[in-house]
N, CA, C and O atoms as a printed pandas DataFrame, in Angstrom:
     atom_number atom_name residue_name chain_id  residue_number  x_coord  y_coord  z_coord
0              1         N          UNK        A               1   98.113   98.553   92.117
1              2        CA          UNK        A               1   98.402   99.840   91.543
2              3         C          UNK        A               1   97.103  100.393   90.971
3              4         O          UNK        A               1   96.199   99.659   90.572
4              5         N          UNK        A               2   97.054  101.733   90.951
5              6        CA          UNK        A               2   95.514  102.285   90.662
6              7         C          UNK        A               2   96.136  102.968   89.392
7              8         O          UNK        A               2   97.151  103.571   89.741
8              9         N          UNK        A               3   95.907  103.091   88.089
9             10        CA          UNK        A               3   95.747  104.131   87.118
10            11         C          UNK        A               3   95.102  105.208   87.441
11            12         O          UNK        A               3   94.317  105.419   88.366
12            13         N          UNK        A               4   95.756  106.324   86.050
13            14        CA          UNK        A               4   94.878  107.586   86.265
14            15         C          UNK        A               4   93.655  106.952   85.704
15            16         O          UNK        A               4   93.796  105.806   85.277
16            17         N          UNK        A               5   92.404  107.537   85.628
17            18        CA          UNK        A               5   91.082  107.037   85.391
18            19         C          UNK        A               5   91.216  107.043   84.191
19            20         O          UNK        A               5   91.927  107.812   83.544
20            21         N          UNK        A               6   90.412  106.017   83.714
21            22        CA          UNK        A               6   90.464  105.390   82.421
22            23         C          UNK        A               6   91.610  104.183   81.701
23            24         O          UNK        A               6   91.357  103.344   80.837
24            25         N          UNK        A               7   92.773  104.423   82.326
25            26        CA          UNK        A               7   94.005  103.817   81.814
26            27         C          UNK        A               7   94.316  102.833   82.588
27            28         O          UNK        A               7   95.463  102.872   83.033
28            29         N          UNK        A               8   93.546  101.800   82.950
29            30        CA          UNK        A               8   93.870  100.714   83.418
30            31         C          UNK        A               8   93.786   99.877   82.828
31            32         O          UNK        A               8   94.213   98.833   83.321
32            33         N          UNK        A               9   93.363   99.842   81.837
33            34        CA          UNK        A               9   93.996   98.861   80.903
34            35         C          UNK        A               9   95.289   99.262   80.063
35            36         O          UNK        A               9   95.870   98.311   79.541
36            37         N          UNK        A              10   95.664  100.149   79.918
37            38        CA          UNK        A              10   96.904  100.341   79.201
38            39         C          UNK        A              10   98.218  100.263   80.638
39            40         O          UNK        A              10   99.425  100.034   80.725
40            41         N          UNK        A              11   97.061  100.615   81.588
41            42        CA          UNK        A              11   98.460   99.874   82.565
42            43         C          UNK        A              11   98.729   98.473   82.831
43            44         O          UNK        A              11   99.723   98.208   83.508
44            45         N          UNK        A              12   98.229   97.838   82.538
45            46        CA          UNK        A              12   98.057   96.262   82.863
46            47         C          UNK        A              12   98.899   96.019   81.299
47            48         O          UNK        A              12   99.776   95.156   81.325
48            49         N          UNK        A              13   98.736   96.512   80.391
49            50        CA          UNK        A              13   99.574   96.180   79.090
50            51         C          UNK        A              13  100.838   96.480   79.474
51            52         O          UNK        A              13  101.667   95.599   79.244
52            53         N          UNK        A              14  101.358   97.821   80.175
53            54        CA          UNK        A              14  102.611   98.292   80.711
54            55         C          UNK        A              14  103.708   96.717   81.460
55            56         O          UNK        A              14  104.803   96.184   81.285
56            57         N          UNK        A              15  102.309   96.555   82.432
57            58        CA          UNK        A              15  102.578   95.759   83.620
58            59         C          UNK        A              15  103.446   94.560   82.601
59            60         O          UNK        A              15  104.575   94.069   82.581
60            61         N          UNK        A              16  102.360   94.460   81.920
61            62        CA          UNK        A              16  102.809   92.919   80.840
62            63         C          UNK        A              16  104.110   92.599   80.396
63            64         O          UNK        A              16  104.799   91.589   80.535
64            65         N          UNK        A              17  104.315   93.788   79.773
65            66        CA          UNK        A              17  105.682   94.096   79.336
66            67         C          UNK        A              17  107.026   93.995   80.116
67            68         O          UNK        A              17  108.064   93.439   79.756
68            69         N          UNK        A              18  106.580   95.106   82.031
69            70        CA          UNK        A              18  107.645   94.638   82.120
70            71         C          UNK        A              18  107.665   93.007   83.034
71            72         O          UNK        A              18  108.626   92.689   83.733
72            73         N          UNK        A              19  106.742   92.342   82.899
73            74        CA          UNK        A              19  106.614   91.276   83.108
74            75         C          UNK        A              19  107.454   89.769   82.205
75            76         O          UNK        A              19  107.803   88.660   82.609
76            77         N          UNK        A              20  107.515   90.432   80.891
77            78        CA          UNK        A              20  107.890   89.964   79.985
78            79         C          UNK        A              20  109.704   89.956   80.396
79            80         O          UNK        A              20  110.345   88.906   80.368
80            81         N          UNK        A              21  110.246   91.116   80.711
81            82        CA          UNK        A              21  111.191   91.075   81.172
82            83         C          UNK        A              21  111.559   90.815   82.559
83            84         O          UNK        A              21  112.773   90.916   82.731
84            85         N          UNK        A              22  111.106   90.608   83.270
85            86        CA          UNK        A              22  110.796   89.947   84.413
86            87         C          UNK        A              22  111.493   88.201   84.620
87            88         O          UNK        A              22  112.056   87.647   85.564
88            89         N          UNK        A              23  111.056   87.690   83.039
89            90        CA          UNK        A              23  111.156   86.695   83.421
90            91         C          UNK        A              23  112.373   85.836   82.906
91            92         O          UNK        A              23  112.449   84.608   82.884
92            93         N          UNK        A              24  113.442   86.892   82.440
93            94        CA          UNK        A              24  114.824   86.457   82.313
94            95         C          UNK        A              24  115.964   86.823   83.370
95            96         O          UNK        A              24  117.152   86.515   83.469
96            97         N          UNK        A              25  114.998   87.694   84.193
97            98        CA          UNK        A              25  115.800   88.017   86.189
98            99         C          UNK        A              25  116.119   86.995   86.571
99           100         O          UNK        A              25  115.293   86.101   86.385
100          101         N          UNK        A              26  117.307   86.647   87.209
101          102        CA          UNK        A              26  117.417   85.273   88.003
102          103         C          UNK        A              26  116.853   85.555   89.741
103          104         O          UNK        A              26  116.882   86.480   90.553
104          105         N          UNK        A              27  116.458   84.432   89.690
105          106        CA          UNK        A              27  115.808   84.509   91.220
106          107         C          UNK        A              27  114.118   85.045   91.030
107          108         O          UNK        A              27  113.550   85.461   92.039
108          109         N          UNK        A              28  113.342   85.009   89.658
109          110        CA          UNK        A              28  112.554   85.628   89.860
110          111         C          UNK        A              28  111.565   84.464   89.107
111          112         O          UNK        A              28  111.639   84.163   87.916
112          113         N          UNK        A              29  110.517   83.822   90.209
113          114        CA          UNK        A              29  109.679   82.724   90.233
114          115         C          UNK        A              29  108.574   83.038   89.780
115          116         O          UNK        A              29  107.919   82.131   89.266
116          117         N          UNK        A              30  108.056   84.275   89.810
117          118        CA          UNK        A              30  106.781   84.375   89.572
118          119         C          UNK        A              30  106.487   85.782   89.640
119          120         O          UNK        A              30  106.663   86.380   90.702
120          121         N          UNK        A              31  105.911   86.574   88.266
121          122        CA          UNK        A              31  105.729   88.053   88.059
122          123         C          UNK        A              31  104.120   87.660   87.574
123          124         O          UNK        A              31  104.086   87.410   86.369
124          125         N          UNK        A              32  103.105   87.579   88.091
125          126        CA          UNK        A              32  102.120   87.673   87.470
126          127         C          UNK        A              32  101.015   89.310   87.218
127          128         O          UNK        A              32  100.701   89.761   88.320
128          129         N          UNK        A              33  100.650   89.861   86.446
129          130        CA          UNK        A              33  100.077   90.910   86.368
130          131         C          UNK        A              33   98.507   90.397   86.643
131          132         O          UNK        A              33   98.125   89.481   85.914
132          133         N          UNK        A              34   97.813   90.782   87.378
133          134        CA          UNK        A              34   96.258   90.262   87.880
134          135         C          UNK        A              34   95.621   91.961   87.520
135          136         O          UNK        A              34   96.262   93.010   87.582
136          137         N          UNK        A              35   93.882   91.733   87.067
137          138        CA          UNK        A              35   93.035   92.590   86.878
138          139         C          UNK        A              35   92.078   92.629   87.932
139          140         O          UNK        A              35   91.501   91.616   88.326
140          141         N          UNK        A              36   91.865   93.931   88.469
141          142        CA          UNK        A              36   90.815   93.283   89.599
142          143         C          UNK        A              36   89.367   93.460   89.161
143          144         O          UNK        A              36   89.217   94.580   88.673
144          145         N          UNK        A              37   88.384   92.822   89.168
145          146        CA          UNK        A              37   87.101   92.634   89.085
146          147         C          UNK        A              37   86.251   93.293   89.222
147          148         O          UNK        A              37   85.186   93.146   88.623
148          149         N          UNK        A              38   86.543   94.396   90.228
149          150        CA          UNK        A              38   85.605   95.275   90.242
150          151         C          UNK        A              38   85.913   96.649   90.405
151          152         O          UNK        A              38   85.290   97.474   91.072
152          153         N          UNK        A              39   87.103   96.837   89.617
153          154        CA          UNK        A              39   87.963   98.259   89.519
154          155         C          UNK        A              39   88.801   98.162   88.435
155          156         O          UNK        A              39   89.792   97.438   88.533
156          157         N          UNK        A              40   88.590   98.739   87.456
157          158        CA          UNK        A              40   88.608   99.009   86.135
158          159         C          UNK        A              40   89.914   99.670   86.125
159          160         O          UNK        A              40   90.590   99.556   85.103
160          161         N          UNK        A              41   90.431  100.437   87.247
161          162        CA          UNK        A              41   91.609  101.190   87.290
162          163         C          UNK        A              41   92.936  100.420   87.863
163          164         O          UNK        A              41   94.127  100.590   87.602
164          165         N          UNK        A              42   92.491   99.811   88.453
165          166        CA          UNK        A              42   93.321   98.834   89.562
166          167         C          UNK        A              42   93.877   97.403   88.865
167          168         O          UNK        A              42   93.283   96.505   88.267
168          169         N          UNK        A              43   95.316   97.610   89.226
169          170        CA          UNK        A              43   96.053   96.079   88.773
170          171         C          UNK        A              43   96.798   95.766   89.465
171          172         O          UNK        A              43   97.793   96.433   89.747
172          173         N          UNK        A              44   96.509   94.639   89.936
173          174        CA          UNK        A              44   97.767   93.954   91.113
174          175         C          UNK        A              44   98.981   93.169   90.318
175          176         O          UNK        A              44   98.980   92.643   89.205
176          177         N          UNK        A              45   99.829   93.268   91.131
177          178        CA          UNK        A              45  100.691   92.271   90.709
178          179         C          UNK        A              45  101.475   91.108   91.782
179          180         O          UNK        A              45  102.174   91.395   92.754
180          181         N          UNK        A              46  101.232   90.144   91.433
181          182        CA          UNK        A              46  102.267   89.594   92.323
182          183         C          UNK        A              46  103.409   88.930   92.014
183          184         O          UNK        A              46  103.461   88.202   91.023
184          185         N          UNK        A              47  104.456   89.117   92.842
185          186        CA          UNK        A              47  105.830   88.613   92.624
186          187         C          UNK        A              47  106.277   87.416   93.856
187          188         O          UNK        A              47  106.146   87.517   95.076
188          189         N          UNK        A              48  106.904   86.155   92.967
189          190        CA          UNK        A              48  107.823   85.992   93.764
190          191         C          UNK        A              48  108.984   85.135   93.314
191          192         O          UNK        A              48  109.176   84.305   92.425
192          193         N          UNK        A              49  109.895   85.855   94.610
193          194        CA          UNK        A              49  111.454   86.051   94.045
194          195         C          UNK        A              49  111.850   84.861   94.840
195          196         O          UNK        A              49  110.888   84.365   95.426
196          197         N          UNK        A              50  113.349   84.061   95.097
197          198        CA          UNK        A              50  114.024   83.003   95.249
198          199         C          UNK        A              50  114.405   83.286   96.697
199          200         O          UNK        A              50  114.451   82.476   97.623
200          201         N          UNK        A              51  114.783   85.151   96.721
201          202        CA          UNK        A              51  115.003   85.595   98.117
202          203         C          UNK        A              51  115.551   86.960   97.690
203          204         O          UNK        A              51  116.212   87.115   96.663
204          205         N          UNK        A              52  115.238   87.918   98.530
205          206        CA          UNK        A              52  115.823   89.112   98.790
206          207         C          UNK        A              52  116.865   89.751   97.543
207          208         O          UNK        A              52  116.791   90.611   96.666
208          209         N          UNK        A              53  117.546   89.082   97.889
209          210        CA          UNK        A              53  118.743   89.720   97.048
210          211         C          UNK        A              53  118.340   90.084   95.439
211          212         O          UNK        A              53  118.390   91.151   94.827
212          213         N          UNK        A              54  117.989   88.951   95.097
213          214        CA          UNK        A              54  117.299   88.766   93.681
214          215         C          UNK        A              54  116.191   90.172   93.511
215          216         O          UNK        A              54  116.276   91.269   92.960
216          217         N          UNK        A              55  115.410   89.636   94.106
217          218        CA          UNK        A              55  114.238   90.668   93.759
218          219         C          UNK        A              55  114.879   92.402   93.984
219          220         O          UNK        A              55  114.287   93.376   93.518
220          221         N          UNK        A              56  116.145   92.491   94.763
221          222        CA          UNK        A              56  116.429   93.981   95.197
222          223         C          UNK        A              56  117.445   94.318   93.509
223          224         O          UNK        A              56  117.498   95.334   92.815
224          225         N          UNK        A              57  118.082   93.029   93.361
225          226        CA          UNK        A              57  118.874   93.358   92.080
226          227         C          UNK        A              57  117.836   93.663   90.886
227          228         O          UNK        A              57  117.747   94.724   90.269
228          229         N          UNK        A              58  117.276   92.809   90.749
229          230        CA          UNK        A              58  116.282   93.236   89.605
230          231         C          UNK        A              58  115.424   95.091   90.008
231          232         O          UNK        A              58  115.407   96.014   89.193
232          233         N          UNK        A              59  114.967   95.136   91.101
233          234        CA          UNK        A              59  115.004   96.804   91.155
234          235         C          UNK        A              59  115.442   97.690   91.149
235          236         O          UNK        A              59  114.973   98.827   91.104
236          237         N          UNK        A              60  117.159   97.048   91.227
237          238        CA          UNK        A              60  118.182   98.097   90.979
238          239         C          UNK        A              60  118.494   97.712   89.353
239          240         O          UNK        A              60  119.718   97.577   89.361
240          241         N          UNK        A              61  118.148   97.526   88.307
241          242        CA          UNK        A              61  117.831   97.975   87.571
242          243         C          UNK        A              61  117.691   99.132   86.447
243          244         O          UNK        A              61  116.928   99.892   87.044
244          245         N          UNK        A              62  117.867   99.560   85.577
245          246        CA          UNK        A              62  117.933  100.762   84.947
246          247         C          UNK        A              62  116.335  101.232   84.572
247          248         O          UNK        A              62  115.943  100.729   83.519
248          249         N          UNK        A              63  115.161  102.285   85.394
249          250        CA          UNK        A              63  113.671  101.981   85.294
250          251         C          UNK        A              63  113.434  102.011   83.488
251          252         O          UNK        A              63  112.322  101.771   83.019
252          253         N          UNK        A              64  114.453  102.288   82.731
253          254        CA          UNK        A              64  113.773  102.571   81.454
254          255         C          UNK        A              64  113.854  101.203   80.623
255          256         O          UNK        A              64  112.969  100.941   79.808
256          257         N          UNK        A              65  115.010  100.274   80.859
257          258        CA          UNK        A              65  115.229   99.068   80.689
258          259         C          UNK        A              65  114.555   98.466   81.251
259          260         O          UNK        A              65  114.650   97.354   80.732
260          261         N          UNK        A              66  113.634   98.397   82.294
261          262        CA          UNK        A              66  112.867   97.030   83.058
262          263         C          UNK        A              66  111.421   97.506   82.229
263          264         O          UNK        A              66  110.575   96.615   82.155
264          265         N          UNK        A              67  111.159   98.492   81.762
265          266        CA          UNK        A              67  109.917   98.993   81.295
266          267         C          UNK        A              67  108.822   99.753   81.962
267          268         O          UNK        A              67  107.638   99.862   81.642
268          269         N          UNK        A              68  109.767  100.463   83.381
269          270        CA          UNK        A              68  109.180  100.847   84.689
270          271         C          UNK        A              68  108.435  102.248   84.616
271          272         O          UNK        A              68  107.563  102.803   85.285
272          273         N          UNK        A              69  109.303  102.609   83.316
273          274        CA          UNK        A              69  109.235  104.632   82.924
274          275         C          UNK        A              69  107.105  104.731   82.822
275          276         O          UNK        A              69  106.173  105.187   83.485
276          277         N          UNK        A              70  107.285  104.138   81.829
277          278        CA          UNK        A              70  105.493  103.963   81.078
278          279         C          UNK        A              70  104.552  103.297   82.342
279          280         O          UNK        A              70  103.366  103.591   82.189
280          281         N          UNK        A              71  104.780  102.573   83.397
281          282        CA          UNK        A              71  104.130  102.561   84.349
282          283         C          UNK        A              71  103.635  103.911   85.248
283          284         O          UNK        A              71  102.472  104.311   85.313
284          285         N          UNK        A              72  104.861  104.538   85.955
285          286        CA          UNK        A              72  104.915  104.961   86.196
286          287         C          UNK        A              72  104.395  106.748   85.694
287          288         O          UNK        A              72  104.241  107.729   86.421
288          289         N          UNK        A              73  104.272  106.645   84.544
289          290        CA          UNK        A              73  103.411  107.415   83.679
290          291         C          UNK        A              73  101.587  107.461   83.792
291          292         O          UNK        A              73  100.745  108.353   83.695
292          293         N          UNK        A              74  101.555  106.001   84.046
293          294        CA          UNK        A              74  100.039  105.437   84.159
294          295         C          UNK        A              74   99.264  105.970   85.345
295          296         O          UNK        A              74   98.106  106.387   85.361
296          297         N          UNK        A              75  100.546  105.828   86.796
297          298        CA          UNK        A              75   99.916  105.662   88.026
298          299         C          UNK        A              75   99.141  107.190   88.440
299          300         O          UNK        A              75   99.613  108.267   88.075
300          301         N          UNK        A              76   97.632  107.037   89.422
301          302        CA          UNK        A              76   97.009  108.238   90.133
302          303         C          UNK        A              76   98.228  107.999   91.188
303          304         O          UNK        A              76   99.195  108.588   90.705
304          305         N          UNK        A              77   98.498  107.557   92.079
305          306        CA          UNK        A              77   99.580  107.136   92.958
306          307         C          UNK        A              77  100.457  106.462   93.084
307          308         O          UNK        A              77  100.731  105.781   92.095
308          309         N          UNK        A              78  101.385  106.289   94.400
309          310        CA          UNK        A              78  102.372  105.358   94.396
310          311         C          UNK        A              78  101.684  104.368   94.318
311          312         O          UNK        A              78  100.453  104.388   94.309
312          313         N          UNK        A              79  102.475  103.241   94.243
313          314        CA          UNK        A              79  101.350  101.987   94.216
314          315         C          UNK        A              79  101.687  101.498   95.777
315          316         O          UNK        A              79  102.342  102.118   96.615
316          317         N          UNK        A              80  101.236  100.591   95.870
317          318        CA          UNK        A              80  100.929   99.980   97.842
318          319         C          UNK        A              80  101.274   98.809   97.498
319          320         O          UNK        A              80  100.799   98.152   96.572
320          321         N          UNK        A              81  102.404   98.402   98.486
321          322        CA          UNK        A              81  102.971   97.300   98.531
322          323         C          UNK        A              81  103.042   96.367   99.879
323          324         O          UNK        A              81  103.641   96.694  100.904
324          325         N          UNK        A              82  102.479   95.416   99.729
325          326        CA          UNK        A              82  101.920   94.324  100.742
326          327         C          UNK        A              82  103.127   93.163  100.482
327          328         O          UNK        A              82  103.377   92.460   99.502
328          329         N          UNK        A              83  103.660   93.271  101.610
329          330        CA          UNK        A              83  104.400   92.011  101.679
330          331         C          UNK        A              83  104.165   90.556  102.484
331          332         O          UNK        A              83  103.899   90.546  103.686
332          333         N          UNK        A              84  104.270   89.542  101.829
333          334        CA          UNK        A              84  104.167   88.342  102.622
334          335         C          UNK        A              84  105.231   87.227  102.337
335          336         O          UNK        A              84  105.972   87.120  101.360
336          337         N          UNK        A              85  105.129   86.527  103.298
337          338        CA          UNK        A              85  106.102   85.516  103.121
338          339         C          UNK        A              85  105.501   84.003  103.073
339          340         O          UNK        A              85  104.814   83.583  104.004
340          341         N          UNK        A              86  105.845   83.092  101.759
341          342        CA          UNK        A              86  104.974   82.224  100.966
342          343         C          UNK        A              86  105.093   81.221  101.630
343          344         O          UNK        A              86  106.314   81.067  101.599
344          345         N          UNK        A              87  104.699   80.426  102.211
345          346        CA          UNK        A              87  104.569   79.207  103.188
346          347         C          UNK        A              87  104.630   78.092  102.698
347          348         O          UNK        A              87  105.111   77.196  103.393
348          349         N          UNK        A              88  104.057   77.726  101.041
349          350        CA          UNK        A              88  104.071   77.019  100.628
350          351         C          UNK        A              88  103.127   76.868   99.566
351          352         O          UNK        A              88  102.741   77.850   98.932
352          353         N          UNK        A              89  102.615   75.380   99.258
353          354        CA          UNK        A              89  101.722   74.879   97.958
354          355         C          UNK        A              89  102.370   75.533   96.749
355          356         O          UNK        A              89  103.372   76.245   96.690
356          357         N          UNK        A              90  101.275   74.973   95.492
357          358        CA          UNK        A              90  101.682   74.057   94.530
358          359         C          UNK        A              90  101.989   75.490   93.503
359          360         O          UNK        A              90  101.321   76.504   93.301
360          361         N          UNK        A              91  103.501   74.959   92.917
361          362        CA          UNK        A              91  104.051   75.995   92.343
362          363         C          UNK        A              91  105.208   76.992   92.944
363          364         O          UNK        A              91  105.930   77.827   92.398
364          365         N          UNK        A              92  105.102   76.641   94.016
365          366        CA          UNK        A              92  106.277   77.312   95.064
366          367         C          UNK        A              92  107.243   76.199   95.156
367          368         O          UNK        A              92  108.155   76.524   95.917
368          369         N          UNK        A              93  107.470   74.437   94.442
369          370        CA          UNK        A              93  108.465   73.674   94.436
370          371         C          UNK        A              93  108.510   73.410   95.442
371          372         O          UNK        A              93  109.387   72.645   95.841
């Protein structure tokens, strides 16, 4: 996700938050908020969920209850979403 300029760090605080709630979702293994290194505006996140269903329930969601509103406040754009499917190693059980 890219912030408007300057506010990438108050988006990564956003991120945190709803990360924080994130992690009483069932089905939801891993919400980490990442900073990238050489873009001050830019915060990745990665997720991963148990399977499908999980991760679609938690987005259906109410956005002001997950803490989605104040993100979405932050962003220059939509954010870009890269999907993969986790193969394995340590922490995936």
């Amino acid at each position: 996700m890219v912030a408007v300029e300057g506010q990438g760090p108050e988006l990564a605080k956003a991120l945190l938050r709803v990360a924080d709630g994130m992690a009483a979702q069932p089905g939801c293994l891993a919400y980490v908020v990442n900073a990238a290194p050489d873009e001050a505006d830019a915060v990745w996140v990665t997720e991963i969920w148990a399977d499908s269903a999980s991760s679609e329930a938690a987005l259906g969601r109410d956005i002001g209850e997950a803490g989605l509103a104040d993100v979405l406040e932050l962003l220059a754009s939509p954010p870009e979403y890269i999907e993969v499917t986790p193969l394995g190693g340590p922490g995936l059980g």
